[in-house]
N, C-alpha and C positions, 0 to 999 in steps of 0.2 A: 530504510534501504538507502546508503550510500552509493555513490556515484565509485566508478572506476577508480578513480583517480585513492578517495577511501578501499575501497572493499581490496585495493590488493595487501591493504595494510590488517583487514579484519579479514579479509577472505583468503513570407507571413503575412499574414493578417492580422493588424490590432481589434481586440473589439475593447468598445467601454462597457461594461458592465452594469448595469443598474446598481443602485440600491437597494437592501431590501429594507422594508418595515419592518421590522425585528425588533426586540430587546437586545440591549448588549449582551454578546458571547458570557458565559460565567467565567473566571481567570483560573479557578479549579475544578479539577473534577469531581462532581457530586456523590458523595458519598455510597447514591446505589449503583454506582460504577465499582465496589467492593463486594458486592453480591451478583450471582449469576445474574441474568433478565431471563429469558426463556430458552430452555435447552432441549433444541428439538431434535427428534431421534430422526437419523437418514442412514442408520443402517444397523443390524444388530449388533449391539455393546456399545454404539458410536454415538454422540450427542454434539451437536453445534450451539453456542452461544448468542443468540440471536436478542437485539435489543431495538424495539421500535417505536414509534412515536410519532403522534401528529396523524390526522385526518385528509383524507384529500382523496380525486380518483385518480392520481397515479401514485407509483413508489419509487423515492429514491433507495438506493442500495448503496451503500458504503463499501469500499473494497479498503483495506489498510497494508500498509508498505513492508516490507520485509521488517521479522524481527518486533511485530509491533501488534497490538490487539483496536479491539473496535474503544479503546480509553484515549485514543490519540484522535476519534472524532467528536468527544463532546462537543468542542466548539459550535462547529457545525451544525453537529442534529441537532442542538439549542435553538439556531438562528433557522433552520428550514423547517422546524416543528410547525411551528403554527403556521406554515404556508403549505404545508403537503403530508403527504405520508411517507418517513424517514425510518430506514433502518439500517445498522451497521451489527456485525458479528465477528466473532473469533475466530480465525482459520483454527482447523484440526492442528493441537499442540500447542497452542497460546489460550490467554486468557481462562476462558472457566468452557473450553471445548477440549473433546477427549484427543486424543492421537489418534491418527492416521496411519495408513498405510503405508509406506514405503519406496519409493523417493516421494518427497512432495516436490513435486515440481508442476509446470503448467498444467497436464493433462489431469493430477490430482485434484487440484485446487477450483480446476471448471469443473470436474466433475460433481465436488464436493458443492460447491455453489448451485448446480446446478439440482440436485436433492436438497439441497434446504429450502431453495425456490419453491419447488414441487410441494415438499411436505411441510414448511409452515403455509402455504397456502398464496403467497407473493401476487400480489397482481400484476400482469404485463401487459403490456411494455410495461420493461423498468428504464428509469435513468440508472445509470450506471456511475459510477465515479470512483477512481483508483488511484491512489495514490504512491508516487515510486512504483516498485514492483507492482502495488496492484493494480495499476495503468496497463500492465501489460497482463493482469489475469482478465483484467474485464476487456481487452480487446479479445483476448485468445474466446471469453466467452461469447461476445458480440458475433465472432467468426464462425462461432461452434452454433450460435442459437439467435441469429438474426431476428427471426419474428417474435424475440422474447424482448428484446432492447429498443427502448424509445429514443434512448441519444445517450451519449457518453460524455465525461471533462474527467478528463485528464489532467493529475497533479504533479507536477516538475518530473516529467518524465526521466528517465535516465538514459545517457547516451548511450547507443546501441550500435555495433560495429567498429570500435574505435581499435580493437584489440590487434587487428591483423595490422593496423596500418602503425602501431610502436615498435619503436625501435628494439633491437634483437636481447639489447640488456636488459632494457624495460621490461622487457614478457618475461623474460629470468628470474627479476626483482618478483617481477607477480607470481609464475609459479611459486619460487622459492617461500613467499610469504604465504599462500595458500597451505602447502605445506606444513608450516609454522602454525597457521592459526586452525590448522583442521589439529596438528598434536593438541593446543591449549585446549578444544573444545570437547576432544576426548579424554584431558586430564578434569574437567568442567566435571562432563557427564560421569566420570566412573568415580567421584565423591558425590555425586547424587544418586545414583546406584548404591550408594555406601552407607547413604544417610549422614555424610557426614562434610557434605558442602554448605551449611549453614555456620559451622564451626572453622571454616576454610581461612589459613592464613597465606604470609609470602604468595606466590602465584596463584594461589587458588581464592586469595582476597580479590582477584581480578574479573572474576566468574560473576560476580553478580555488582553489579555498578548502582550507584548512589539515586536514590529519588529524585527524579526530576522535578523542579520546583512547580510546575502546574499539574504536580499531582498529591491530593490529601493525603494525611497518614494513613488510612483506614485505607484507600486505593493503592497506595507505595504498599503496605502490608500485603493485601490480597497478590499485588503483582511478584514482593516477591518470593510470595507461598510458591506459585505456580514455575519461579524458576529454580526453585530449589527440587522441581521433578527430573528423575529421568526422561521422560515422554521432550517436555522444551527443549534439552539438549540433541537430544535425535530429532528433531524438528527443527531446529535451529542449523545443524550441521548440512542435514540433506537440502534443507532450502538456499541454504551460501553455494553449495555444490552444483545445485539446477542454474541457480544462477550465472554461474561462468558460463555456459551455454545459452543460455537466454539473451547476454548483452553481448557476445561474442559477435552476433550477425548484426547487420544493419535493418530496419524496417525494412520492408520489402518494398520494390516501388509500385508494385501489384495491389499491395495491400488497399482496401475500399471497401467502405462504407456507403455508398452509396451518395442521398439525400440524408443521410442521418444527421442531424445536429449533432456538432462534435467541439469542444474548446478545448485546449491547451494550456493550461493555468502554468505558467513560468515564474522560478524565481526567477533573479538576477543570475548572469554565469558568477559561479563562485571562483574566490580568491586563490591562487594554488602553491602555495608558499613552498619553497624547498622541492618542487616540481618543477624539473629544465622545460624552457621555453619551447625545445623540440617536441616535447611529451604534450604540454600542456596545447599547444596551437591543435597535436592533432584529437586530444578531447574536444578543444570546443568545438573544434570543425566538428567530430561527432553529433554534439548535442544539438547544435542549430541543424544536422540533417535530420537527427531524429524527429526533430519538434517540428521541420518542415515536413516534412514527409507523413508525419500524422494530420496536421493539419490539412494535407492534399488527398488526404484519402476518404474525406468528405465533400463533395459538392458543398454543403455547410462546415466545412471548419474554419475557427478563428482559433488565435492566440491571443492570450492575454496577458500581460504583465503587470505582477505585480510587484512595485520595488521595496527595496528594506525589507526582504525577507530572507531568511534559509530555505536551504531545501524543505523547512516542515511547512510548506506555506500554511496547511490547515489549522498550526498552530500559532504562527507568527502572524499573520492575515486570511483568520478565519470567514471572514466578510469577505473578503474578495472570491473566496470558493465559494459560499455560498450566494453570490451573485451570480457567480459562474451556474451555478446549478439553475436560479431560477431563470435567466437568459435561455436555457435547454431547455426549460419545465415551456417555456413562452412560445419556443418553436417547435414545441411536439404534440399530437392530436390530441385535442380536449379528451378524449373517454380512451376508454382503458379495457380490458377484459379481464373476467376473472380467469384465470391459471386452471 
């Protein structure tokens, strides 16, 4: 999930972190990241992709960014495996989980989380951890199911609120390109309705983008079987769509956590080339309120930064989140309950 600043074109406190005792991260993803892990039923016809790992008496939960499955946390669950119990899954319409229902947007995606919890059997408190967008599914569930959440970190949040305060051309520009990328995602989807978006040339070569190099051939394959579905497309389309509404507001200043252990995992603000100064100033004012204002919505929040990263921090400084996580694991009650 891209930042405003992308999606109109597709669409403090420091803490030091620890260490953890780990192996190093793997550089690829392990080939049973090409086979489902456990696909547990939370509703008739409906099956989530759940993959876990590691012993402990708490559980971390992986939440993943728009547009993206639970293969963008190997890093991670590698490095927090042998310190706890780690698990990350597929929203409805990615990976190897079925489609959902209609829009997917917040209230879907908690609810959705909140039946796999239930029916793989999850112990709580969970730590939570979300990534881009799923920063903002795991607060929406944090808000929804307080005494289910032991603490949250949050991965390079995206700025929230920036929309009302651009300039009158700029929101033009963005309609206009919403617009644009909602026609290519319907010309996407109706060659996979067709059967015939694997053959797709000229614009329809566009539809499905090139393997990312920290992902194996056997994983590049399986991921993309899954977007050559109709289902990814419709999934893919209503989640860009919720999203305009999701980053449109600012945090709330209301919003609170409590005592919850809460961190911030920051990339650097990104570079915004061919973006006017007017535009850009008033993103990042955005993103330092957003990142402030999460961090103040905990008695326990810190920020952390970590430099030389993209927005993927999990993949570019997979260590440093997973620091982050165990930092949370350190300030939350030793025992746990079962669900």
């Amino acid at each position: 999930m891209k930042s405003i600043a992308c999606a109109v074109l597709f669409s403090a406190n420091v803490l030091s972190a620890p260490a953890l005792a780990a192996p190093d991260a793997p550089q690829q993803t392990p080939d049973t990241y090409a086979v489902a892990g456990e696909r547990i039923t939370i509703a008739p016809g409906r099956a989530l992709n759940l993959r876990c790992s590691g012993e402990g008496p708490q559980t971390v939960l992986l939440e993943a960014g728009g547009n993206a499955d639970s293969a963008t946390w190997f890093q991670v669950q590698s490095l927090l495996a042998p310190q706890t119990r780690v698990c990350a899954y597929d929203r409805a319409g990615y990976g190897f989980s079925d489609e959902g229902p209609l829009p997917r947007d917040l209230d879907a995606d908690v609810a959705d989380l909140s039946a796999l919890g239930a029916t793989a059997g999850l112990r709580t408190p969970l730590v939570l951890v979300g990534h881009s967008l799923g920063s903002n599914i795991v607060r929406a569930y944090a808000q929804q199911h307080p005494q289910d959440v032991a603490g949250l970190v949050l991965v390079d949040p995206p700025e929230q609120g920036a929309e009302a305060q651009l300039p009158p051309d700029w929101k033009q520009q963005g309609e206009a390109g919403r617009v644009q990328r909602n026609a290519f995602l319907d010309t996407c989807l109706a060659a996979a309705e067709a059967g015939t978006l694997d053959r797709g040339e000229g614009p329809l070569g566009a539809c499905l983008r090139a393997a990312p190099p920290w992902q194996s051939a056997p994983v590049a394959a399986a991921t993309r079987a899954y977007k050559l579905e109709a289902a990814y497309w419709r999934t893919l389309r209503s989640e860009l769509d919720a999203n305009t509404a999701i980053f449109a507001v600012p945090v709330p200043e209301t919003e609170s956590y409590g005592d919850l252990p809460l961190v911030v995992v920051a990339a650097p603000a990104a570079d915004m080339p061919g973006v006017p100064d007017e535009v850009a100033n008033v993103l990042r004012a955005a993103r330092e309120q957003t990142h402030a204002r999460l961090v103040a919505a905990s008695r326990n929040g810190r920020r952390v930064e970590v430099p030389d990263s993209s927005h993927d921090v999990q993949l570019d400084a997979p260590e440093a989140v997973a620091a982050a996580v165990a930092t949370v694991l350190g300030g939350t009650e030793s025992g746990s309950r079962p669900r």
